[in-house]
Each structure stands twice: as structure tokens, then as C-alpha cells.
C-alpha positions in Angstrom: 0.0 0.0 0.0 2.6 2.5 0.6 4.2 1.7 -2.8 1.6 3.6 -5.2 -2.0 4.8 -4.0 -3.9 1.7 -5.4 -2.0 -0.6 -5.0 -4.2 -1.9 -2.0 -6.6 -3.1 -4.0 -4.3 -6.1 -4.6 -4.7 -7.8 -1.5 -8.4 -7.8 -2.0 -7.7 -9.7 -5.9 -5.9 -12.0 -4.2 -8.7 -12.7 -1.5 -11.1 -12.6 -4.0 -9.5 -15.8 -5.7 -11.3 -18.0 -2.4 -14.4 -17.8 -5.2 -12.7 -20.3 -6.7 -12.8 -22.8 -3.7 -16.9 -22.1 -3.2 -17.6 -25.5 -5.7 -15.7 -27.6 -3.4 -16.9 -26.2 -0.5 -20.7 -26.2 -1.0 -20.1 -30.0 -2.1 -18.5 -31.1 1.3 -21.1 -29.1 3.7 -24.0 -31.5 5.0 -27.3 -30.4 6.8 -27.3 -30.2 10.5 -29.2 -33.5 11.5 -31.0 -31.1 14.7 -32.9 -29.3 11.3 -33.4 -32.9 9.5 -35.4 -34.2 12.7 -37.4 -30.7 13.0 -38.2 -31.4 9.3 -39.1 -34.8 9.5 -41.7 -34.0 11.9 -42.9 -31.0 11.1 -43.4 -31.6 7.4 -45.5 -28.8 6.3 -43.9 -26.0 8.4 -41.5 -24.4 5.7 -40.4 -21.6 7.6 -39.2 -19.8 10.5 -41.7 -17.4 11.1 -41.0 -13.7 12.7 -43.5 -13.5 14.8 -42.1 -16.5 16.4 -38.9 -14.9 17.6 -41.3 -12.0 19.1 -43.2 -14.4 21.3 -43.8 -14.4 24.8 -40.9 -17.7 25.1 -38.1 -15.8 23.3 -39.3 -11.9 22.9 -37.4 -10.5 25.9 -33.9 -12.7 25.4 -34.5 -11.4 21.3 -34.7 -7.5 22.5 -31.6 -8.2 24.7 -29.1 -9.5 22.1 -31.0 -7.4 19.4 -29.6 -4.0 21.7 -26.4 -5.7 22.6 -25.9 -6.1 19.0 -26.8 -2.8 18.0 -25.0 -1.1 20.8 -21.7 -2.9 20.6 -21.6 -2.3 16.9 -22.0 1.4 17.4 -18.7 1.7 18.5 -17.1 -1.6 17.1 -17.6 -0.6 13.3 -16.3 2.7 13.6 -13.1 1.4 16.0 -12.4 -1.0 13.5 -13.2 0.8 10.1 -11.6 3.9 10.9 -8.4 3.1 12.9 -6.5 3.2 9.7 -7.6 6.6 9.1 -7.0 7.8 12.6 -3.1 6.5 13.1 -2.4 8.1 9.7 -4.1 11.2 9.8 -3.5 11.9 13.6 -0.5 10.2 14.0 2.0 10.1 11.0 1.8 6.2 10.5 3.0 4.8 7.2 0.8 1.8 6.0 3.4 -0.6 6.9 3.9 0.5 10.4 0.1 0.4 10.5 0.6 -3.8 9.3 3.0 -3.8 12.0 0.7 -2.4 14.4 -2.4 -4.5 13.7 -0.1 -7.9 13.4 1.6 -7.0 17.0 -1.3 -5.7 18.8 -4.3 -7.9 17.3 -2.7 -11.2 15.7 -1.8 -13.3 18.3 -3.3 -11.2 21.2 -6.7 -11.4 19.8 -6.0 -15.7 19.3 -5.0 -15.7 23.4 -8.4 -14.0 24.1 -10.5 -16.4 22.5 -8.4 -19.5 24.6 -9.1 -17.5 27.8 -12.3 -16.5 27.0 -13.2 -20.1 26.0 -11.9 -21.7 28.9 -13.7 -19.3 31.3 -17.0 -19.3 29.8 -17.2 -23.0 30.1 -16.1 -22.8 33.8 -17.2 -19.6 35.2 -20.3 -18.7 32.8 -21.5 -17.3 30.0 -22.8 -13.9 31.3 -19.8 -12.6 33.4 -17.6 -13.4 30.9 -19.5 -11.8 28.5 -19.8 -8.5 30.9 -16.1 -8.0 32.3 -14.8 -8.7 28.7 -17.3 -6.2 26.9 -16.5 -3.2 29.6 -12.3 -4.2 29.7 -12.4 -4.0 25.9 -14.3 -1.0 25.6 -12.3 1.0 28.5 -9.1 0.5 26.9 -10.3 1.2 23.1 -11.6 4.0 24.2 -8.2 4.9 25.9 -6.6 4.0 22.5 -8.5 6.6 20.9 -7.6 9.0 23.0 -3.9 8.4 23.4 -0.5 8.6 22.1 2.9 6.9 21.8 2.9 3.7 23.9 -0.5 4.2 25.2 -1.8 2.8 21.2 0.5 0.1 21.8 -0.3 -1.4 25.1 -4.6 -0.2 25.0 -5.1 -1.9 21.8 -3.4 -5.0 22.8 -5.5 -5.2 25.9 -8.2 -3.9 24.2 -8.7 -7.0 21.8 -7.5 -9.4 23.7 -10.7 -8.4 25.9 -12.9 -8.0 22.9 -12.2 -11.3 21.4 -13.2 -12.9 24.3 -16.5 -11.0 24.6 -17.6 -11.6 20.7 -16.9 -15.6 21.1 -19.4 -15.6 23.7 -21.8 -12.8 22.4 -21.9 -15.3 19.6 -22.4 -18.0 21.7 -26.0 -16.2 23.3 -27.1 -16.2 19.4 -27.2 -20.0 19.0 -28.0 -21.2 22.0 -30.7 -18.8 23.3 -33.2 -19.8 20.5 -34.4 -22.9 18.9 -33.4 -25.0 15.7 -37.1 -24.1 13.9 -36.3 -19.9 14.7 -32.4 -19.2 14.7 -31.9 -18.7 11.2 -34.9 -16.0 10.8 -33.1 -14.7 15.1 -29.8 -14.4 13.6 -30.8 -12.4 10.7 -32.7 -10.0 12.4 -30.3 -9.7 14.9 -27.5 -9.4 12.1 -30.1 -6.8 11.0 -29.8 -4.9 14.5 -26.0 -5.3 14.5 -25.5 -3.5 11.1 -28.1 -0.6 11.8 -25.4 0.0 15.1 -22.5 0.3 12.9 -23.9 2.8 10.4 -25.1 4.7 13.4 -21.5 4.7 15.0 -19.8 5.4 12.0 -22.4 8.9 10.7 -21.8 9.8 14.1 -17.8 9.2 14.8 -17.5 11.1 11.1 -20.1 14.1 11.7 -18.8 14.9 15.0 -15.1 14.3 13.9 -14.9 18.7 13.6 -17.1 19.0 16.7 -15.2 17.4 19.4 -11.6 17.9 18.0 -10.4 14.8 16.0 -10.8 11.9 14.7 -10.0 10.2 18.0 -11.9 11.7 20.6 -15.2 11.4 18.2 -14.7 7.6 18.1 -14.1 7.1 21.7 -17.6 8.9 22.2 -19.3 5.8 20.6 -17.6 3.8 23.2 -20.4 5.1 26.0 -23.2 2.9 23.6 -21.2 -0.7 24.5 -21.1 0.3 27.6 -24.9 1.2 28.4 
């Protein structure tokens, strides 16, 4: 990337070449046998209806993860999408010292998190894990956004080795909070909720980028939603 302005784009020709692998793919994946029973006995039902996930058994736990989603991604998208942006605009980085910085603070830091956060949601619970990570990561992005010099270093390593953990079990609550004949038509419109959060976060990191002084600080403002 720092050899000529578009030269970016060839990392995504070269991920693009996975099309290729789709055939094979598609040919080796085999329906879940949990759906083959449901269909089995329930010949005529067809669909996962809506209303479904909105009923009295799932409606509250559905409103839950549908604001967790929304409110996570409000500052997640933003954090992610427009760190780039920030460590070159606000603080002189060259693409590859940005490669650097994502392969020393999020490559195998974020892989550790997931182990922990594995371990200790099988032996301590779901929900605390889920809680302690969310608020850890979210303190220390926040801070990353607002610092400088070592501070990037050391808050975004902590940052996703926290965050990591939280997503593996947020993702977790999806699948196991709703039944085989609903979860696809749950996940979607949780998905749903998840992406209207990060176009909120990022109109709102961008638009109040001239307000609040930076780049930076108008990111780390989304970081309140997470918390909430």
C-alpha cells in the first residue's frame, strides 16, 4: 500500500481468488441433523416465522441480544473501520507500520483471548464473561483513541485481547438462546440490528469528527453505547 496509491486493492484480488474454492466447498457441507429431525416432523412448516422470535418464550432474550448487537456495533464498526484513518491522519503512521501495528497488537493477542475466554466461559459462565470482557475492551479502546505513543501500543493490545473474548461468547448467546425451527430468521434479524449500530457509530464518529476535536476523541464517544 505505501508503494503507489492503489496498490491496495491487490490484497483484495488476491482474497477474492477464495471464489474459486466455493464449488468444493458447497459440495463437502452437510445439513445439520437437529434441522433434518425438525423437518421430519414437522413436514408442512416451511419456515421460521418472525412472529415467532417475538413471542412471549423468546421476545425479551430477542430484545436483549438485538440491543447488545446494535450497541456494541456502534462503537465496534467505527473502531475497527476507521483506525487506519486515525493512526495516519493523527498520528503520521505509514501503512506498513500500520501492518505492523495491527499484526503486533491484534494477531496473536486477539487468538489468546479467544483461549481464555473459552476456557472461562465453560467454567465460570456465560454472562460474566461476556460482561467483564465487553467493559475491559471497551475501557481500553476508548483509551486507545484517546492516546499517544505507547499508550496505542499497550490499549489496543488489551483492548482485543478483551474484545475477542466477549464476541466468542456474544456469539455464543445467538445460538443457544433460540431454537433450531427460529435461529436462522433470530440471527438475521439480529444481524439486521448489528449492522443498523454500525452505520449509526460510524455517521456519528464522522459528523462529530470537527465538533469534538479529531478523529480520536469522536470515536471514543461511541464507546459510551457498549457500555450502556
Amino acid at each position: 500500500s505505501d508503494s503507489a496509491p492503489q496498490a491496495w486493492r491487490i490484497a483484495f484480488g488476491i482474497s477474492a481468488l477464495t471464489i474459486f474454492l466455493l464449488p468444493r466447498l458447497a459440495r463437502s457441507l452437510r445439513e445439520t441433523g437437529r434441522y433434518i429431525d425438525l423437518a421430519r416432523r414437522t413436514a408442512r412448516r416451511g419456515r421460521g416465522r418472525v412472529r415467532e422470535v417475538f413471542a412471549r418464550a423468546y421476545g425479551f432474550r430477542f430484545l436483549l441480544l438485538g440491543l447488545a448487537a446494535f450497541l456494541t456495533n456502534f462503537f465496534s464498526a467505527p473502531s475497527a473501520q476507521l483506525t487506519n484513518r486515525f493512526l495516519t491522519d493523527e498520528h503520521g503512521y505509514s501503512n506498513t507500520l500500520i501492518a505492523a501495528f495491527r499484526a503486533v497488537t491484534a494477531g496473536i493477542p486477539g487468538l489468546l483471548g479467544i483461549i481464555i475466554a473459552g476456557k472461562l466461559a465453560e467454567t465460570r459462565g456465560r454472562r460474566p464473561v461476556a460482561i467483564v470482557g465487553l467493559v475491559v475492551a471497551t475501557i481500553f479502546q476508548m483509551t486507545f483513541f484517546l492516546g499517544d505513543g505507547a499508550v496505542l501500543w499497550f490499549a489496543a493490545t488489551f483492548a482485543i485481547v478483551a474484545a475477542s473474548g466477549a464476541a466468542i461468547v456474544l456469539a455464543a448467546f445467538d445460538t443457544e438462546l433460540f431454537p433450531t425451527e427460529v435461529r436462522g430468521t433470530s440471527n438475521a434479524l439480529l444481524l439486521v440490528c448489528a449492522v443498523a449500530g454500525s452505520a449509526a457509530g460510524l455517521l456519528l464518529a464522522t459528523n462529530l469528527e470537527d465538533v469534538v476535536g479529531g478523529l480520536g476523541p469522536a470515536i471514543a464517544l461511541c464507546g459510551v453505547a457498549p457500555l450502556l
